[in-house]
C-alpha positions as CSV (number, residue, x, y, z in Angstrom):
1,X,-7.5,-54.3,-46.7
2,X,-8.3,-56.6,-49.5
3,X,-5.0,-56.9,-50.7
4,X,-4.1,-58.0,-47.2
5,X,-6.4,-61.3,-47.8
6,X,-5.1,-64.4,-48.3
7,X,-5.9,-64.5,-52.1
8,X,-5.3,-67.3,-54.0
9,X,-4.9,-70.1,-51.0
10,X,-5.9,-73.3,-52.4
11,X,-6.6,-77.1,-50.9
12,X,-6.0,-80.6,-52.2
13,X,-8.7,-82.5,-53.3
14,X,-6.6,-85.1,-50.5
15,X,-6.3,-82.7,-47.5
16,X,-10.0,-81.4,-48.3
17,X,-11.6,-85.1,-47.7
18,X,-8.8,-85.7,-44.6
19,X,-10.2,-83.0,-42.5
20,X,-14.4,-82.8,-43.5
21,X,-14.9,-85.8,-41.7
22,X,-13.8,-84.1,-38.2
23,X,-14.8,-80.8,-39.0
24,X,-18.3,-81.7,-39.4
25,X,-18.6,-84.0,-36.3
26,X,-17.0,-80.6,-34.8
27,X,-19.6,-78.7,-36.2
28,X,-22.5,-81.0,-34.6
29,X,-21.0,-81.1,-31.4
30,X,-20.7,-77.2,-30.8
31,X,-24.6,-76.9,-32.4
32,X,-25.6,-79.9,-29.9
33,X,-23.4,-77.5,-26.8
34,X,-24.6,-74.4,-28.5
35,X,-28.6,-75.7,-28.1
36,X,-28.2,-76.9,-24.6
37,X,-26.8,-73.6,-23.3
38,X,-29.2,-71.6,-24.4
39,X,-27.3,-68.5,-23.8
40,X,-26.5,-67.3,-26.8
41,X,-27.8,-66.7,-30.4
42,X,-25.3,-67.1,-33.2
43,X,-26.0,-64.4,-35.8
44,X,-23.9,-65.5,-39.2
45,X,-23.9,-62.5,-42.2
46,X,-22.6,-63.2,-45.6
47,X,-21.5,-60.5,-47.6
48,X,-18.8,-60.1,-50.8
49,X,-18.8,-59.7,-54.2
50,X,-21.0,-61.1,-56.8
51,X,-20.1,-65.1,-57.4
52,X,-17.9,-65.4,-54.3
53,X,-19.8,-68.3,-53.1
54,X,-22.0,-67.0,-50.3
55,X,-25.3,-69.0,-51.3
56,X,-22.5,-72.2,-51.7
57,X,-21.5,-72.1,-48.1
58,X,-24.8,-71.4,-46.2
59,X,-25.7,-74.5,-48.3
60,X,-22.7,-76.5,-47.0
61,X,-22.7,-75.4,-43.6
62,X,-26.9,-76.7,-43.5
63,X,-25.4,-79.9,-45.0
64,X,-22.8,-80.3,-42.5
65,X,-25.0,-79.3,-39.0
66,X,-28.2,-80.1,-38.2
67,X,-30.6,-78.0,-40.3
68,X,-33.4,-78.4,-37.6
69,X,-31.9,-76.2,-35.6
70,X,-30.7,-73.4,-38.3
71,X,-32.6,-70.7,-39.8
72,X,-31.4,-69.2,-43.5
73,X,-32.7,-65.7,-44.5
74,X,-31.9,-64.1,-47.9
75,X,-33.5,-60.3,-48.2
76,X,-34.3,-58.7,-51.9
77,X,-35.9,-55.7,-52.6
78,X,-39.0,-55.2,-49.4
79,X,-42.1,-56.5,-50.1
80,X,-45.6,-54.5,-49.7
81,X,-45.9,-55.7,-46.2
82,X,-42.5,-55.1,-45.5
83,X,-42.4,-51.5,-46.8
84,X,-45.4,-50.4,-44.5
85,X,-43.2,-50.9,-41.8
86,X,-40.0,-49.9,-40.8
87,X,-36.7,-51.2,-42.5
88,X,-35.4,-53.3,-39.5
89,X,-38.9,-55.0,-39.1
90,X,-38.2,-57.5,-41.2
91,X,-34.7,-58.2,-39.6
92,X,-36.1,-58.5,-36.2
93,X,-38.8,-61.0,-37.0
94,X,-36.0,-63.0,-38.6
95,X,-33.5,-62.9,-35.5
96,X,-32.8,-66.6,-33.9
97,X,-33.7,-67.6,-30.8
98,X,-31.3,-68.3,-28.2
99,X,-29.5,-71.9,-28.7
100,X,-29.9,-71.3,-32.7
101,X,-27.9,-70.1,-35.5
102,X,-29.0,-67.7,-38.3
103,X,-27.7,-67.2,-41.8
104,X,-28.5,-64.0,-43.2
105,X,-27.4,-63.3,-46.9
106,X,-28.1,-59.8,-48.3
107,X,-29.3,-58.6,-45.0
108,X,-28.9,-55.2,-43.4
109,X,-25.6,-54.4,-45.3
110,X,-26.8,-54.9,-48.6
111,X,-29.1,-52.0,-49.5
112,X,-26.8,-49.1,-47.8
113,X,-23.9,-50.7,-49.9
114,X,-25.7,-50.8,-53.2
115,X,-27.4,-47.1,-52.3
116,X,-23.6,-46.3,-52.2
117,X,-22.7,-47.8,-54.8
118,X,-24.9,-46.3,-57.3
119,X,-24.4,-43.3,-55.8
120,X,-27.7,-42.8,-54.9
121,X,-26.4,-41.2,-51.4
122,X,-23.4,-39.8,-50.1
123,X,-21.0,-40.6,-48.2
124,X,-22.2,-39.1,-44.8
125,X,-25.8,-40.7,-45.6
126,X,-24.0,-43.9,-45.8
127,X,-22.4,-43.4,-42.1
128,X,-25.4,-42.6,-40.9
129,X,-27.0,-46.0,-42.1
130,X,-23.4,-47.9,-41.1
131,X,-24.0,-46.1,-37.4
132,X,-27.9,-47.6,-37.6
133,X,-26.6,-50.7,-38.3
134,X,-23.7,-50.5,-35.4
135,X,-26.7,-49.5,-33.0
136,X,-28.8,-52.7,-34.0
137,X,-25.8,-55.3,-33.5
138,X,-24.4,-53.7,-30.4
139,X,-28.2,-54.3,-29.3
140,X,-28.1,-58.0,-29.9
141,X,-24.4,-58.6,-28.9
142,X,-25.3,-57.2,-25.5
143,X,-28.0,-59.4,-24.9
144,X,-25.7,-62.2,-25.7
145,X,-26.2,-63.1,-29.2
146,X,-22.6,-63.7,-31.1
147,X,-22.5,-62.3,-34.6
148,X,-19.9,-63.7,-37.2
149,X,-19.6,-61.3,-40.5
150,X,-17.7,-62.8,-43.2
151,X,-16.9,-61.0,-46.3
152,X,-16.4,-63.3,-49.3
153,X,-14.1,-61.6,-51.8
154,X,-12.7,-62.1,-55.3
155,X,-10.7,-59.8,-57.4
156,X,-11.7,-58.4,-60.5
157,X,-10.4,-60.8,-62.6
158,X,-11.2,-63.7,-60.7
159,X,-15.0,-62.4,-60.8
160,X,-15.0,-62.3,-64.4
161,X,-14.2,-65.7,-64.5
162,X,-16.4,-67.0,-62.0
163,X,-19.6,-65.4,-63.4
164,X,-18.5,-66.6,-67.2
165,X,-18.3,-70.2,-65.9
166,X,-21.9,-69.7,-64.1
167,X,-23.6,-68.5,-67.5
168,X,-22.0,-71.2,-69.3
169,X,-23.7,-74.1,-67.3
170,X,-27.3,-74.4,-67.9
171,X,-28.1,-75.2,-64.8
172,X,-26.2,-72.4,-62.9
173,X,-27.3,-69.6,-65.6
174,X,-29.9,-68.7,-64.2
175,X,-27.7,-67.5,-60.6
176,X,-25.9,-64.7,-62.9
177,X,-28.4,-61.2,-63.4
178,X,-28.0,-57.7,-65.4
179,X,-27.1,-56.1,-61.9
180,X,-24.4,-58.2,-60.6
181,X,-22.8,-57.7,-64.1
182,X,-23.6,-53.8,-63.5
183,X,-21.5,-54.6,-60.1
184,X,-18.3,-56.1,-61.7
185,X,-18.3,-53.1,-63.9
186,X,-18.1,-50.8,-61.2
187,X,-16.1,-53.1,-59.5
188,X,-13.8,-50.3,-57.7
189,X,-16.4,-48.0,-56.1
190,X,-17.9,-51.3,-54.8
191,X,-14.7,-52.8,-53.6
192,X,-14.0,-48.8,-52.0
193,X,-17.6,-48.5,-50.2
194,X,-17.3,-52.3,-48.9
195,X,-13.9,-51.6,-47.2
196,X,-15.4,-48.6,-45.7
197,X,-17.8,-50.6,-44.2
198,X,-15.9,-53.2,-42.6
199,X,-13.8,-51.0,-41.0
200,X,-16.2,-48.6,-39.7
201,X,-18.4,-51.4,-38.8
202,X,-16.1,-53.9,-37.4
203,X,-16.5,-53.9,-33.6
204,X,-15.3,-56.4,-30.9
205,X,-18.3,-58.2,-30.9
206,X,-19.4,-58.3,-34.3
207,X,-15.9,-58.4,-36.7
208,X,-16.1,-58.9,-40.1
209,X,-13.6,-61.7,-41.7
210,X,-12.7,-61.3,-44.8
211,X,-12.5,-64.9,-46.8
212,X,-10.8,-65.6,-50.2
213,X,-13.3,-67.5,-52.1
214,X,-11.6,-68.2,-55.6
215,X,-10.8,-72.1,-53.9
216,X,-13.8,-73.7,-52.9
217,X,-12.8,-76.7,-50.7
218,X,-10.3,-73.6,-48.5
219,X,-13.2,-71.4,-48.4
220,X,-15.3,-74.2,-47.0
221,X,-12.9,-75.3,-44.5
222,X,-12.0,-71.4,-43.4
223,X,-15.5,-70.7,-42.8
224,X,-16.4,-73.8,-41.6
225,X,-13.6,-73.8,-39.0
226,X,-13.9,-70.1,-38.1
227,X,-17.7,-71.1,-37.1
228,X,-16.6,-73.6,-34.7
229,X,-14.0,-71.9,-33.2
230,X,-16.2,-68.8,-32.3
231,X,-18.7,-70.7,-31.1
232,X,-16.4,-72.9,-28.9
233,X,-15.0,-69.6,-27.6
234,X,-18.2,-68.3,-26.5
235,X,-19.1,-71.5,-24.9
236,X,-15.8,-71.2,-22.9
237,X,-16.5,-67.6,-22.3
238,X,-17.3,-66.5,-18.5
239,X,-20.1,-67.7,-17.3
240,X,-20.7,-64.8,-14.3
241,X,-23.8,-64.3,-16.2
242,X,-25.0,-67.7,-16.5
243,X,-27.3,-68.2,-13.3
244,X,-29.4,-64.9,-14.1
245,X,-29.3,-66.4,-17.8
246,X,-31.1,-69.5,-16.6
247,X,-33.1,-67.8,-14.2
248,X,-34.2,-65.4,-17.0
249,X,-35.8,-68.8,-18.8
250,X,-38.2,-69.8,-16.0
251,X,-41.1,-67.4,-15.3
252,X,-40.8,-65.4,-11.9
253,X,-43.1,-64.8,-9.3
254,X,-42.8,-61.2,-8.0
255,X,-42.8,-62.3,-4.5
256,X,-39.8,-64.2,-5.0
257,X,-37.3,-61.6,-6.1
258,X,-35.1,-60.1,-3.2
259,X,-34.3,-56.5,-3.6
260,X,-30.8,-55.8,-1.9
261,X,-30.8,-52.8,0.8
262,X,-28.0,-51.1,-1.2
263,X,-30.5,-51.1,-4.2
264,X,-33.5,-50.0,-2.3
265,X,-31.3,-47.1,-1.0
266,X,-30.4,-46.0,-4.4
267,X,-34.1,-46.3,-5.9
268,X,-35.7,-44.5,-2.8
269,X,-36.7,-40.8,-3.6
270,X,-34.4,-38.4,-2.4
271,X,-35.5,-35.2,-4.1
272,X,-38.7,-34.2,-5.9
273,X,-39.5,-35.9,-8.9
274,X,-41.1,-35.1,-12.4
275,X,-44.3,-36.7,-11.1
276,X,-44.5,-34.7,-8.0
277,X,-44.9,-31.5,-10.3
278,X,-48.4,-32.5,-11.5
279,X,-51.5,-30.7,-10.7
280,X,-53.1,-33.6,-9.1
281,X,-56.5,-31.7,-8.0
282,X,-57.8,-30.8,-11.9
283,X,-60.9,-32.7,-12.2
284,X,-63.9,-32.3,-15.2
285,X,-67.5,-32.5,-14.4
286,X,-70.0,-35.0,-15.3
287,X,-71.6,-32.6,-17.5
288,X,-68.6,-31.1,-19.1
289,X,-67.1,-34.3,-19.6
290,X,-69.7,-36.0,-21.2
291,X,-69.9,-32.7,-24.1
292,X,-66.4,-32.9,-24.4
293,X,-66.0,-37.0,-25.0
294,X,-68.2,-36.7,-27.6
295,X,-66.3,-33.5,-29.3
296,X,-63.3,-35.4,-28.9
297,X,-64.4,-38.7,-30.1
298,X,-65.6,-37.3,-33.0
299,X,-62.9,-35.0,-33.6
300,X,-60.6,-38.4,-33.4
301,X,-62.7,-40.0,-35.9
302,X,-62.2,-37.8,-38.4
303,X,-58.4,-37.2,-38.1
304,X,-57.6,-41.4,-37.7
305,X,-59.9,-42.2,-41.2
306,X,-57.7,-39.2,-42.7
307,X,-54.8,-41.4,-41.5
308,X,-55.9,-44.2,-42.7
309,X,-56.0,-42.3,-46.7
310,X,-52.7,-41.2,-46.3
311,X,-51.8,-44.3,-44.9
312,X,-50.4,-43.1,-41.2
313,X,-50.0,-45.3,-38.5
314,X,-49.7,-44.7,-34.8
315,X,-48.5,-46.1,-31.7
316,X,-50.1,-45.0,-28.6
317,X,-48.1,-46.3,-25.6
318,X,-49.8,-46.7,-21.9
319,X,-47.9,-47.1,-18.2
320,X,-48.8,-46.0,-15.6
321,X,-50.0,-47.1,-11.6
322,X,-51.8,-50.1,-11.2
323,X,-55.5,-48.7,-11.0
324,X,-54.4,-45.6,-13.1
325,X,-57.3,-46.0,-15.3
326,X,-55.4,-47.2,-18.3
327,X,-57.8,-49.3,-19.2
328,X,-60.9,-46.7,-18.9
329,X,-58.8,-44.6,-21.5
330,X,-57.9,-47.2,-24.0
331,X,-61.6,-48.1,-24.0
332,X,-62.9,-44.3,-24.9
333,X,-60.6,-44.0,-27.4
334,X,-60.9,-47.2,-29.3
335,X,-65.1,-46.4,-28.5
336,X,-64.3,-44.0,-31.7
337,X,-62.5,-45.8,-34.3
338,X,-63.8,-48.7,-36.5
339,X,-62.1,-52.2,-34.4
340,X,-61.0,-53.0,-37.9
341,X,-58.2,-50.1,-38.0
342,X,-56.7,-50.9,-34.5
343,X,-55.2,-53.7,-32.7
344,X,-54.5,-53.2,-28.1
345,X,-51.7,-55.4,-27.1
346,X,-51.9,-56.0,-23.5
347,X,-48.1,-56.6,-22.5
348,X,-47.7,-59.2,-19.2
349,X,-44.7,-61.7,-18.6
350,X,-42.8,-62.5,-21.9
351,X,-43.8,-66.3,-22.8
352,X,-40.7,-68.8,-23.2
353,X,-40.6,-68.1,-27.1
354,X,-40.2,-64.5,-25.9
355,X,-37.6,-64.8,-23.7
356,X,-35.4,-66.6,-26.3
357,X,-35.3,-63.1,-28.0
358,X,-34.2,-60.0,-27.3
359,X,-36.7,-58.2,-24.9
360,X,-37.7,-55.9,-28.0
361,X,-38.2,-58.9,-30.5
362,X,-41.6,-58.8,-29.2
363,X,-42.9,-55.4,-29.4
364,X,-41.0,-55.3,-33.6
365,X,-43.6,-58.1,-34.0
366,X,-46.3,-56.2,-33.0
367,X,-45.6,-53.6,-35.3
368,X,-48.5,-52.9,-38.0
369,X,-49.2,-52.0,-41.4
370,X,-49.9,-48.5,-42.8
371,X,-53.1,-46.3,-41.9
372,X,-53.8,-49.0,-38.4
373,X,-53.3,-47.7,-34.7
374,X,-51.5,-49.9,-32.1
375,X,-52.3,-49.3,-28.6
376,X,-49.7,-51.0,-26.3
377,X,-51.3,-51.6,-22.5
378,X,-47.7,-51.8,-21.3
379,X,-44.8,-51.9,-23.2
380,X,-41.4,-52.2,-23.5
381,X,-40.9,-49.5,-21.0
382,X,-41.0,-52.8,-18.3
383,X,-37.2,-53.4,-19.1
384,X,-36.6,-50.2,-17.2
385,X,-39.8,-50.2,-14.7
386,X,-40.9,-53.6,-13.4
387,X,-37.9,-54.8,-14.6
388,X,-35.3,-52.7,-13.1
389,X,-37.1,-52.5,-9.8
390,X,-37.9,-56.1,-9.4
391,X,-34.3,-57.5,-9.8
392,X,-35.3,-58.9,-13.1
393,X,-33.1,-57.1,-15.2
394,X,-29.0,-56.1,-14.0
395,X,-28.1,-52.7,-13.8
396,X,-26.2,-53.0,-17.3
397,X,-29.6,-54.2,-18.8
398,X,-31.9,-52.0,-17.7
399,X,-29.4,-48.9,-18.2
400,X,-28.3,-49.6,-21.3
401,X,-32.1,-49.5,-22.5
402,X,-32.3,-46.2,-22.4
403,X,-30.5,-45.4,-25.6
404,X,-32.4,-49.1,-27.2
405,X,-35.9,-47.6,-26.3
406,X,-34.4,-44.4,-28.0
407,X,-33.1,-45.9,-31.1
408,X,-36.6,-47.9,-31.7
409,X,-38.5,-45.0,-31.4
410,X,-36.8,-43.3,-33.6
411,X,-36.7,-46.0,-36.6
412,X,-40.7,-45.9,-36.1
413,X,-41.1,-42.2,-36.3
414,X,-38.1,-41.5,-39.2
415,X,-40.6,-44.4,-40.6
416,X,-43.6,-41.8,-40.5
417,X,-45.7,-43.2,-37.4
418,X,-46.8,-41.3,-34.8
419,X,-45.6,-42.3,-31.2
420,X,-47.7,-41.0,-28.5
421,X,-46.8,-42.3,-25.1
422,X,-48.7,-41.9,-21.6
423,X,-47.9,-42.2,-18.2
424,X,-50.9,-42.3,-15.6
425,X,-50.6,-40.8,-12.4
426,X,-52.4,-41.2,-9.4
427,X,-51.3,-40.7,-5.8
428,X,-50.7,-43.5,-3.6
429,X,-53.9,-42.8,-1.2
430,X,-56.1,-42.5,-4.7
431,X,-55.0,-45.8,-5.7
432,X,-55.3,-47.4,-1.9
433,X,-59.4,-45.9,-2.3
434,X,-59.5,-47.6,-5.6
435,X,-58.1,-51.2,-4.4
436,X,-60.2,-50.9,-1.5
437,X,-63.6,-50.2,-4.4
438,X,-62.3,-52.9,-6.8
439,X,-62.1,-55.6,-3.4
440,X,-65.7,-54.7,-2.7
441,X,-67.0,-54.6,-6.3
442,X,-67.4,-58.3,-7.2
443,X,-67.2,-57.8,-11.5
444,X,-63.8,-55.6,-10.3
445,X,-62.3,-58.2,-7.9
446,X,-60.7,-60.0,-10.4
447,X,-58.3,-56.9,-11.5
448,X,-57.2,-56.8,-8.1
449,X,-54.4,-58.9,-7.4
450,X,-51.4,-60.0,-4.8
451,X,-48.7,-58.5,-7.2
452,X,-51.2,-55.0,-7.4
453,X,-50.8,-54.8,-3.6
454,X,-46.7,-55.8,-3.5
455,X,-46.2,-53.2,-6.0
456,X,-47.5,-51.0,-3.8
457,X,-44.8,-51.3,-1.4
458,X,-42.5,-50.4,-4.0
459,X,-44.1,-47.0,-4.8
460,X,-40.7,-45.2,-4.1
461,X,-38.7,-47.1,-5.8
462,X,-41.2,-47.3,-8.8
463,X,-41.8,-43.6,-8.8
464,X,-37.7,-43.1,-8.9
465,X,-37.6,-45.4,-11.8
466,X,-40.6,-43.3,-13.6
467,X,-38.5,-39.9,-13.1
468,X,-35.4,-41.6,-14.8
469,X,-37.6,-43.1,-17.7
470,X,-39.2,-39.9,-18.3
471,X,-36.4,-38.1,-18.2
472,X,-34.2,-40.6,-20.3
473,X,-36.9,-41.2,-23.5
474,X,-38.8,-37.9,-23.4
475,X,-37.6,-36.9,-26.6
476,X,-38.1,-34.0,-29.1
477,X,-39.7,-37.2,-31.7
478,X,-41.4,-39.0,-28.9
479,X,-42.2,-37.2,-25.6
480,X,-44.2,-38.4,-22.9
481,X,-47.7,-37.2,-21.7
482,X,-47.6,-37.2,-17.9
483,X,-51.6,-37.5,-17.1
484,X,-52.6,-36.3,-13.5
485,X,-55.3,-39.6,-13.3
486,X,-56.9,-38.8,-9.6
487,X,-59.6,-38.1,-11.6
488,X,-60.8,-40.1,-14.4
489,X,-63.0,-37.6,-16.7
490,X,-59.7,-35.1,-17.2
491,X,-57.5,-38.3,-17.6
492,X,-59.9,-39.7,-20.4
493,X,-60.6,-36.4,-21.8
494,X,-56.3,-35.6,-21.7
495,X,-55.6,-38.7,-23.2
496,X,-58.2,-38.2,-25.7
497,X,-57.0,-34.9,-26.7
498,X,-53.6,-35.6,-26.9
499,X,-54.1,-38.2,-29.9
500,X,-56.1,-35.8,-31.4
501,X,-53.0,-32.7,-31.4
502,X,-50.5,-35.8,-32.1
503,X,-52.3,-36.8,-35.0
504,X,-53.4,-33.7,-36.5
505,X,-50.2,-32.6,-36.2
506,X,-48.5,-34.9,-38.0
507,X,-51.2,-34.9,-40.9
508,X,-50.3,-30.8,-41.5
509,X,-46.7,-30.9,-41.0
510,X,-46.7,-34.0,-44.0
């Protein structure tokens, strides 16, 4: 593969300083095009051997565009923050926003390559983290973002050379460490794992190109043009996705949204679903209940302050009906935990930063440090719920969410937090007697509202799209907990004691 490169390409000083000038006006114009889009992120990874020039040409390319509108990231080893969370956090809170580029240098290739490297896994470890890594950018390139991957290489020789010439200049010296020497040395293994990589992780929409970077003014102009170029091509790309694009950047209004009759034909229930399998009529005494909430808040306590020791977190999940009682739960069990340890993140319409992201840049964000419990009051779950039923998201969206809502839940739980995730469940003529109660009750009129009552009309279709979730992301690692809510002491008390088996679980089985 690397002998395939065009090594040793070079470019007059007198070519060099002909074509800069029109290059970079280039660049400008498809940044200006790029910005005014707004469809697309452009995702640019640097990656190569030691003294190939990566940290040279992120600096050149922010010299030639507009650096107010680009973001640089370099990664080293994971801070403390950054450890108490899982690996991609930190990669998600760096992702551009649509209409931006980012450079990312030592990014989410670098540690599996070194790990490799030093032989501190094998080779089927390292394809497991290349097919994590092929999950996260087939993610992003399917919400539109274009990634560019070049791989700046050097032969041995030509290293050498390079990293001598840095330690010779004072002022440079200081860019050449033990460990990229230890690199050179094993120069081989690294060059064999790295060509592994690229090909296994070289897909349609996120190739890697590899760049000869022994000449500086051709490795400027490759990458330079190459940048361009890409970007052009996605700007020319088809644009049969451009109007929902748009449409996806101005907030909705529910009542707005037309449902086709096809689509209401193929979410109506047909058959009987997972929800219409729950005991609806178990119910809890006043009495009972109120011995048992205080066993159980008690009992919850306990087990989340032996968490917080051991420093396990947990991410408790709620969907459910409008007037399913979500809130009534959340508040009896955050009645038994010090509001210092938890954090409830009600989820409504994503804002306009949030739309510029993927639709799980959001809920990474959220994510906490060790020993804390994060209660989401919807969740990401909306992509293939409210979403899905509403029009807001295509079919290819919403059913290729499936396998992202499964891939996130599994980086937080191979992470060591606890995932717990309700559904509340009430039938349709419990939820009319509870509209009717919150339009008479004036301190409950306000929860009440137009969108509560046009959701209602969709409780087919929503009830379809609840089989399919449950069914789709009821894993082994993160199953759901279908609550039968008609009655709001056993939902409470449920709730309660199914964070109490999740967590005490997990604090015996590690």
């Amino acid at each position: 593969m690397f002998e395939a490169a065009e090594l040793g390409r070079k470019v007059s000083s007198s070519d060099y300083k002909a074509q800069v000038p029109a290059l970079r006006e280039d660049l400008l114009d498809a940044q200006r095009r790029l910005r005014d889009d707004g469809r697309s992120s452009v995702i640019i990874l640097f990656g190569g051997v030691d003294g190939a020039g990566k940290s040279e040409s992120v600096n050149l390319l922010n010299e030639w565009m507009d650096p107010r509108w680009l973001l640089t990231r370099a990664y080293g080893q994971p801070s403390e923050e950054e450890r108490e969370r899982p690996e991609y956090w930190r990669f998600w809170r760096d992702l551009p926003p649509k209409g931006r580029i980012g450079f990312f240098l030592s990014a989410w290739y670098s540690r599996p390559l070194i790990d490799r490297v030093r032989r501190r896994i094998n080779r089927a470890e390292f394809g497991a983290r290349l097919d994590e890594i092929i999950d996260f950018e087939r993610g992003l390139t399917d919400d539109g973002a274009l990634i560019l991957k070049f791989w700046m290489h050097l032969d041995k020789g030509s290293q050498k050379a390079r990293l001598k010439r840095l330690e010779k200049d004072p002022l440079t010296r200081w860019r050449v460490t033990k460990e990229q020497w230890q690199n050179w040395k094993v120069y081989s293994r690294f060059v064999d794992a790295a060509e592994e990589m690229i090909t296994r992780t070289s897909l349609a929409d996120a190739t890697w190109t590899i760049v000869e970077g022994a000449d500086e003014r051709y490795r400027s102009l490759t990458l330079a043009t190459m940048v361009r170029d890409a970007i052009r091509k996605r700007l020319a790309g088809p644009q049969s996705d451009v109007k929902r694009r748009r449409r996806d950047a101005i907030p909705q209004q529910p009542d707005r949204v037309a449902v086709s009759a096809k689509t209401r034909r193929t979410l109506r229930t047909e058959y009987p679903t997972i929800l219409s399998h729950l005991d609806m009529s178990q119910r809890v005494d006043g009495k009972r209940y109120e011995t048992r909430l205080e066993r159980l808040q008690g009992r919850l306590n306990a087990l989340h302050r032996k968490a917080q020791r051991r420093g396990t977190s947990a991410i408790l999940v709620f969907e459910g009906w409008d007037a399913a009682g979500k809130g009534g739960a959340i508040r009896r069990l955050t009645a038994a935990i010090d509001a210092r340890a938890y954090q409830v993140i009600p989820i409504a319409a994503p804002t306009d930063e949030e739309r510029a992201q993927h639709y799980l840049w959001r809920f990474w964000r959220h994510l906490a440090r060790r020993g804390r419990l994060t209660i989401f009051d919807r969740s990401w779950y909306g992509r293939v719920l409210v979403e899905r039923v509403e029009g807001f998201a295509s079919e290819h969206e919403w059913m290729r969410a499936y396998a992202e809502i499964n891939q996130f839940e599994s980086q937080l739980v191979a992470h060591g937090i606890v995932v717990i995730k309700f559904w509340m469940h009430i039938t349709t003529d419990e939820q009319l007697r509870r509209f009717r109660e919150r339009e008479k009750a004036s301190y409950k009129r306000w929860k009440l509202t137009d969108e509560d009552w046009r959701n209602r009309k969709q409780w087919e279709a929503y009830q379809q799209a609840v089989n399919d979730m449950v069914e789709r992301t009821s894993t082994r690692q993160a199953p759901w907990t279908l609550v039968a809510a008609n009655d709001k002491n056993f939902a409470r008390l449920k709730v309660l004691e199914t964070v109490c088996d999740g967590l005490e679980g997990h604090l015996e089985s590690h």
